[in-house]
N, C-alpha and C positions, 0 to 999 in steps of 0.2 A: 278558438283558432284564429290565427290573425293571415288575411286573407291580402294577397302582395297587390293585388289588381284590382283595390274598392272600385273601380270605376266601372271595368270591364264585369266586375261581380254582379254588380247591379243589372247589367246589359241581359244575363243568361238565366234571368229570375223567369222561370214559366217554358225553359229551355230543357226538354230531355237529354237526363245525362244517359250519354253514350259512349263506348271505346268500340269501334268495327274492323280494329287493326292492331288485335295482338296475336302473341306468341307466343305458345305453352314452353313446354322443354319437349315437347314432342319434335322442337326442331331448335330455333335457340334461344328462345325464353329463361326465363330462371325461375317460372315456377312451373307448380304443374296447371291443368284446369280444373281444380277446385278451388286450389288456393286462391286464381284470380278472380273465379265467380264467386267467393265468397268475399274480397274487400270489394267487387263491383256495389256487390248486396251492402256492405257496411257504408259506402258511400252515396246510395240509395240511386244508383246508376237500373235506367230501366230497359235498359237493352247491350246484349255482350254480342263479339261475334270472336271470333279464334280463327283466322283467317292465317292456315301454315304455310311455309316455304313449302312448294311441291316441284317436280319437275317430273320428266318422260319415267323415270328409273323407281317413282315413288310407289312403295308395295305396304307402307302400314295405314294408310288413309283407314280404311274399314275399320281397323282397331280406334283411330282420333272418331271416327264420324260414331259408334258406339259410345263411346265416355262420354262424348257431349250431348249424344240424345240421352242417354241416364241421369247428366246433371237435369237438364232441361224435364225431364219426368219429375225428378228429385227436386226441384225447387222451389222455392216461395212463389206464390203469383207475384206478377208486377214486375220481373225482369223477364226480357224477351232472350233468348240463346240461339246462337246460329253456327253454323261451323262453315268455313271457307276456304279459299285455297290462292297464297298471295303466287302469283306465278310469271317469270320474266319473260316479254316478247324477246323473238328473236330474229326477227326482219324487218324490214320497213314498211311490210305490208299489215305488220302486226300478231303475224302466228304464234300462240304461245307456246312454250316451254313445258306443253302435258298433254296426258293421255286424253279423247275422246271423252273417255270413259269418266279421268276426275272431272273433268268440265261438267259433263251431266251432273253428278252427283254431289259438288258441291253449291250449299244454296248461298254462295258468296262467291265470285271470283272479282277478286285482286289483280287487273295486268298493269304489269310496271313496266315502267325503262329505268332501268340503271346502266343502260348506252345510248348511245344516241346514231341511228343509222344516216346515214348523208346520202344524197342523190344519185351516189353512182355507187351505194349499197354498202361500203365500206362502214366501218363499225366503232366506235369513239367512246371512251368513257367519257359522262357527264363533267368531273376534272377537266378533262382533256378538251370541252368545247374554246373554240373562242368566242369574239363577240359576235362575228354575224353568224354563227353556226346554230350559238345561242337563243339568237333574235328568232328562229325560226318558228312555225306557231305550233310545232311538235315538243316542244321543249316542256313537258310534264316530267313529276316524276310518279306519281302514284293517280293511277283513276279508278275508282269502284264501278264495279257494273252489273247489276242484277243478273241473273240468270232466266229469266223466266220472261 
């Protein structure tokens, strides 16, 4: 295999391979979650997490959080499996976009901005910043945050 980044390859030697930000087709991934923990496994990746789009209206969680405790039963030692829930704030205070109830139960939450709220609460897609709206030190787009 010819590797585009010798440099950067060298860097990640003794580095666990990890993905803690995919997406089955439980929402809109393109495959399902075996298929992905099965090339995780082929590329000797030691930890998966499947962290879905969820929001207030989400009613199959239970069904995603089952398949993924089965692989996780089911699989080879030496990849760790987790299941999560990528989910969008929706004020500037930070409230997310779901139930109580997913927050407890997934052992992954994902909160994003994909807007950007301004000082007087009004609401902006990421596009849409300019430069000093930009500059401001909220300007993330993805932060992981344990649960626990």
């Amino acid at each position: 295999m010819k590797h585009f980044f010798p440099e950067a390859t060298k860097l990640l030697h003794g580095i666990p391979r990890m993905d803690c930000h995919i997406h089955s087709n439980f929402t809109d991934g393109t495959a399902t979650l075996k298929e992905y923990l099965e090339a995780a496994i082929r590329k000797k990746f030691t930890c998966v997490c499947f962290t879905e789009h969820v929001n207030k209206a989400t009613t199959w969680y239970d069904n995603f959080v089952d398949e993924v405790i089965q692989l996780r039963q089911n699989s080879p030692d030496g990849i760790e499996i987790y299941h999560g829930i990528e989910v969008r704030a929706v004020d500037y205070e930070g409230n997310l976009n779901t139930s109580p109830g997913l927050l407890g139960q997934a052992e992954v939450v994902m909160g994003v901005v994909h807007s950007y709220p301004d000082e007087q609460k009004d609401v902006h897609r990421l596009d849409e910043l300019n430069r000093d709206m930009a500059l401001e030190p909220v300007s993330y787009t993805h932060l992981t945050l344990p649960t626990n």
